[in-house]
C-alpha positions in Angstrom: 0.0 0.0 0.0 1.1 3.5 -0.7 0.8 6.2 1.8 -1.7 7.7 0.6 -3.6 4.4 0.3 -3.1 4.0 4.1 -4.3 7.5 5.2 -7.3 6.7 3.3 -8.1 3.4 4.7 -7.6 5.2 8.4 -9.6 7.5 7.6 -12.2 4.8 6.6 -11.8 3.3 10.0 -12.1 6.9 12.0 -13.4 9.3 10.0 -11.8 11.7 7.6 -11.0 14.5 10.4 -9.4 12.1 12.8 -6.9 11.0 10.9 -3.8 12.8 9.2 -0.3 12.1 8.5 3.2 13.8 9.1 1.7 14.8 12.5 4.1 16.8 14.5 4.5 15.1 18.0 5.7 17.9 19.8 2.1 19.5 19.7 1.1 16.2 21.6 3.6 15.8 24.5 3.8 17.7 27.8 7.5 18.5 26.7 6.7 20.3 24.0 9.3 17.9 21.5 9.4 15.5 18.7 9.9 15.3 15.5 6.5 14.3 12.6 4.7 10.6 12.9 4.2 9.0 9.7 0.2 8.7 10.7 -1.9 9.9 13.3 -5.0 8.4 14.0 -7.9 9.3 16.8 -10.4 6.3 17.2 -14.2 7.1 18.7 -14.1 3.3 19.9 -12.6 -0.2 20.7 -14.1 -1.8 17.3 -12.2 1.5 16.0 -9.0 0.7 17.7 -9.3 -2.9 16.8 -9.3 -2.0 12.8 -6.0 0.3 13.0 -4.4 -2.7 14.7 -5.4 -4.8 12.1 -4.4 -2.6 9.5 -1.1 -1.6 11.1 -1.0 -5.8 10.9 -1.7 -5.9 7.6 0.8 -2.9 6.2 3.5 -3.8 8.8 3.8 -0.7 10.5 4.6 -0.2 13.7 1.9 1.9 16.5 2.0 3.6 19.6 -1.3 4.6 22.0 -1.0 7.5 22.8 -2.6 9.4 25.8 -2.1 13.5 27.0 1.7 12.6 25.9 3.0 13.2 29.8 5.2 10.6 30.2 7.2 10.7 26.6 9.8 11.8 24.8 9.3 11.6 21.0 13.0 11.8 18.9 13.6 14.9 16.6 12.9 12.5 13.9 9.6 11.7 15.1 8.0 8.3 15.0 8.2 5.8 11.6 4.2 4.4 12.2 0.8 5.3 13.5 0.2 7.3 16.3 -3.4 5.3 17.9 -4.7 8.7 20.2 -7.1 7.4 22.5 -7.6 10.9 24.2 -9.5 12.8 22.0 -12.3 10.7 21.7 -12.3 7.6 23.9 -12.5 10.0 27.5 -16.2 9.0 28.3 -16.6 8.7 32.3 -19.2 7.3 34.8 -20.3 7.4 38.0 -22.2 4.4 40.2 -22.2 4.9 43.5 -18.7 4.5 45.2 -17.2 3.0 41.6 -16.3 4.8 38.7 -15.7 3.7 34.8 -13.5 5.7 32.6 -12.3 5.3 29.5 -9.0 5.1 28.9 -8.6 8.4 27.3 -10.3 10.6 30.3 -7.7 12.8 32.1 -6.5 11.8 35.6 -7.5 15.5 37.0 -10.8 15.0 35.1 -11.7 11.5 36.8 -10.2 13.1 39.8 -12.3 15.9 40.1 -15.8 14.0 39.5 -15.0 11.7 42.5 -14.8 15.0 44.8 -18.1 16.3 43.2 -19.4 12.8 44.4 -18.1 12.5 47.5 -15.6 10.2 46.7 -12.5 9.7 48.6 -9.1 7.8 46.9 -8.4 9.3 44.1 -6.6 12.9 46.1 -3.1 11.7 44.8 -4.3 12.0 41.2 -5.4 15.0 40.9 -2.7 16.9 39.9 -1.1 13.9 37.4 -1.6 15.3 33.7 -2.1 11.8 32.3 -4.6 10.1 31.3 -6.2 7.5 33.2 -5.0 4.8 30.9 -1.3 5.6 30.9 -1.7 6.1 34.5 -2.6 2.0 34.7 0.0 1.2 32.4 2.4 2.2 34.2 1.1 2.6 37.8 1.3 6.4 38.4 1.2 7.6 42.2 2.1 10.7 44.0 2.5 11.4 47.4 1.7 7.6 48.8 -1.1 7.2 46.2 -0.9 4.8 43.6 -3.5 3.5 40.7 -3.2 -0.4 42.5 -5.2 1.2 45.9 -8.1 2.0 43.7 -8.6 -0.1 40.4 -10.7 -3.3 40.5 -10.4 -4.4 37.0 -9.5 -2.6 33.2 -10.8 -3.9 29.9 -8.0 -4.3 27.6 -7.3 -5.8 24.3 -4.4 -7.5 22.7 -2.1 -7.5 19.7 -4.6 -9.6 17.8 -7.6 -7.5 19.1 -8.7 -9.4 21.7 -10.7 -8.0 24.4 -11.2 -8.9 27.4 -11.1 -7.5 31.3 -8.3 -8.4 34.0 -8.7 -8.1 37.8 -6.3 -5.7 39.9 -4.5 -9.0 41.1 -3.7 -10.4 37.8 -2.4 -6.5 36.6 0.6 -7.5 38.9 0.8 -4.0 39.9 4.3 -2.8 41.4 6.4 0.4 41.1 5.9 2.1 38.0 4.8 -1.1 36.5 2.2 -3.6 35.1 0.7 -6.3 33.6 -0.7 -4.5 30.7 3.0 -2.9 29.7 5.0 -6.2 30.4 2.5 -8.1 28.0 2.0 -4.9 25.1 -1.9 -4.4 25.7 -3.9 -1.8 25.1 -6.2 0.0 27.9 -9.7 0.7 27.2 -11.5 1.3 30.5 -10.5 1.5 33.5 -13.4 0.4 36.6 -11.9 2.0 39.9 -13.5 1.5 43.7 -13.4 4.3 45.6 -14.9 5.5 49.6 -17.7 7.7 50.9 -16.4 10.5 51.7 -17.0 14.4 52.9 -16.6 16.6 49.6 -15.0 19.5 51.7 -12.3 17.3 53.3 -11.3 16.0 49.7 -11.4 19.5 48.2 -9.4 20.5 50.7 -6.8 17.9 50.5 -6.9 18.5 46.5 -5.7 22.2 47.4 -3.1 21.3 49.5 -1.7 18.8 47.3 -1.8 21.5 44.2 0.0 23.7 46.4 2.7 21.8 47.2 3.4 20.3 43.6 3.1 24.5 42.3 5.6 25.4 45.0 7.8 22.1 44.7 7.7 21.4 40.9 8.6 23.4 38.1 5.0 23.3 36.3 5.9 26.9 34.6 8.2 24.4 32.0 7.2 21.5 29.4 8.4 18.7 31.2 7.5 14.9 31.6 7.0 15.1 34.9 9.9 13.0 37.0 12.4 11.6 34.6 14.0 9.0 36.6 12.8 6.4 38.0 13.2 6.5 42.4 16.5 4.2 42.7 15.8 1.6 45.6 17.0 3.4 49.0 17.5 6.7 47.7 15.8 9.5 45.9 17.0 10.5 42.1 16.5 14.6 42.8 18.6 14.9 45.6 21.2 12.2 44.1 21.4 14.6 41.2 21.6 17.3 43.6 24.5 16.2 45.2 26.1 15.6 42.1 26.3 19.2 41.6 23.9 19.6 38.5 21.3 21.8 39.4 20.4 23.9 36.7 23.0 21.9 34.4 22.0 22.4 30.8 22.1 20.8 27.4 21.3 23.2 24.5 17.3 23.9 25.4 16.8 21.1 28.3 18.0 22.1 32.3 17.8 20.5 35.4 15.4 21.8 36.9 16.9 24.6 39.3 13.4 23.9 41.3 13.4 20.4 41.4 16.9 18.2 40.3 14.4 15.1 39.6 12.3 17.0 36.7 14.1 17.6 33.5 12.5 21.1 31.7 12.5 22.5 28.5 13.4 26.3 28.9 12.6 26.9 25.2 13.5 25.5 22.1 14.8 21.9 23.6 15.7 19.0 21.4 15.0 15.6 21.8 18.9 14.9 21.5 19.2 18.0 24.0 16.5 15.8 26.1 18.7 12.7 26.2 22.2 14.4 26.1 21.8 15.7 29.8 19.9 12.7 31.0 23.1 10.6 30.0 25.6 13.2 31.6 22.9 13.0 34.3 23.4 9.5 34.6 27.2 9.2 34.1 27.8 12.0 36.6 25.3 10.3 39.3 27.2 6.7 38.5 30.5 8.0 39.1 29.7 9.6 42.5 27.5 7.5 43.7 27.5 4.2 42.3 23.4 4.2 41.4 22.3 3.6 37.8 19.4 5.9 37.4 17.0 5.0 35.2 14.7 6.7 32.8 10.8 7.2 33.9 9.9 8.9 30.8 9.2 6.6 27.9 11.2 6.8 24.5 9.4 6.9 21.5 11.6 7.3 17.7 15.0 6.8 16.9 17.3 7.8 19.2 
């Protein structure tokens, strides 16, 4: 099939306005970087999803699910296969009694927010993570002594073939920024989370404080990824950068945060190569000193 050939069949499968191709990926990523994917696709459902698997199958090309783009770094070159964006369109949520369904594309704060307008207590932690709750189960996003594995009961997925079916927190084999679903390459679809009775002004209130601390703590007036390492068992990656002496160390557009040393920033006009330049001196410097390997949080996406 020719290019053009396989934009047309995605847009058969989505619609002609939700697919495109030579998408720029840095208009899609909280660090504001990355080079053009070869095709972009937004699907409205899983039977959607299921037909750009199969035609990614079928063509041989390569895809990546993407969610708000919070935890990735896309290379300069951009990506060489088909961008699935589940966020646009798959972000439906409900709401009965204490559990809550969400789609995989609806955004953390979103899902967040509508269990403190019902009362809901368990999902505080989240409220200030920009992902989306699907990324946030793949890779078992927490903050301050929250994770997804306290509140998730089960998450409908589907497979490489397009299989669907649902798994149970146990067999998601949560752990530290890990799961089931990325060891095994599957794709979240909804997510079924159950949370407490609880007293809306106490939540609210622990919301605010939480949002307080991150504004005065992080450096949220940057693209970033969020943390870019990885915590290194028995220690904490910030202050091990910070005692390497690299606050505020720079490569081309990407810094060390001078705010936070575990949050890597794009102070304008950053590179992915500028991106993974200083987290290798980062790493280098921190092994040398130390003796700790720290490794990536953010994911990788391209040729680097």
């Amino acid at each position: 099939m020719s290019d053009l050939e396989i934009l047309n069949s995605i847009r058969e499968i989505t619609g002609e306005k939700n697919a495109s191709a030579d998408e720029v990926m840095s208009a899609h990523t909280t660090f504001r970087v990355g080079g053009p994917a070869d095709y972009f696709a937004s699907p409205s459902d899983a039977d959607q999803v299921a037909g750009l698997i199969e035609l990614c199958r079928k063509c041989e090309i390569p895809y990546f699910v993407l969610g708000n783009g919070s935890n990735l770094l896309v290379s300069d070159a951009g990506y060489r296969g088909m961008i699935i964006n589940i966020m646009d369109n798959m972000n439906g949520i409900t709401v009965d009694g204490d559990v809550i369904t969400a789609q995989a594309g609806a955004k953390l704060v979103r899902v967040s927010r509508l269990a403190r307008d019902n009362s809901l207590t368990g999902l505080e932690f989240a409220s200030g993570i920009p992902g989306t709750i699907g990324g946030a189960v793949y890779m078992n996003a927490g903050a301050y002594g929250g994770e997804m594995k306290d509140v998730v009961t089960s998450v409908k997925v589907m497979d490489a073939d397009g299989h669907i079916y649902d798994m149970s927190s146990d067999e998601l084999d949560f752990s530290y920024r890990h799961s089931a679903v990325e060891a095994e390459g599957l794709i979240v679809l909804e997510v079924t989370m159950k949370l407490a009775a609880g007293v809306q002004q106490d939540i609210d209130d622990r919301m605010k404080e939480l949002s307080d601390s991150r504004r005065t703590k992080q450096p949220l007036e940057y693209p970033s990824a969020g943390s870019t390492f990885k915590r290194p068992e028995g220690y904490f990656a910030g202050k091990l950068i910070m005692e390497a002496g690299l606050r505020g160390y720079s490569v081309g557009g990407a810094q060390v945060s001078e705010k936070h040393c575990g949050f890597v920033v794009n102070r304008g006009g950053a590179t992915a190569a500028d991106v993974t330049g200083l987290i290798h001196d980062v790493q280098k410097k921190v092994m040398d000193q130390f003796g700790v390997m720290l490794e990536p949080e953010v994911k990788m996406l391209g040729d680097f």
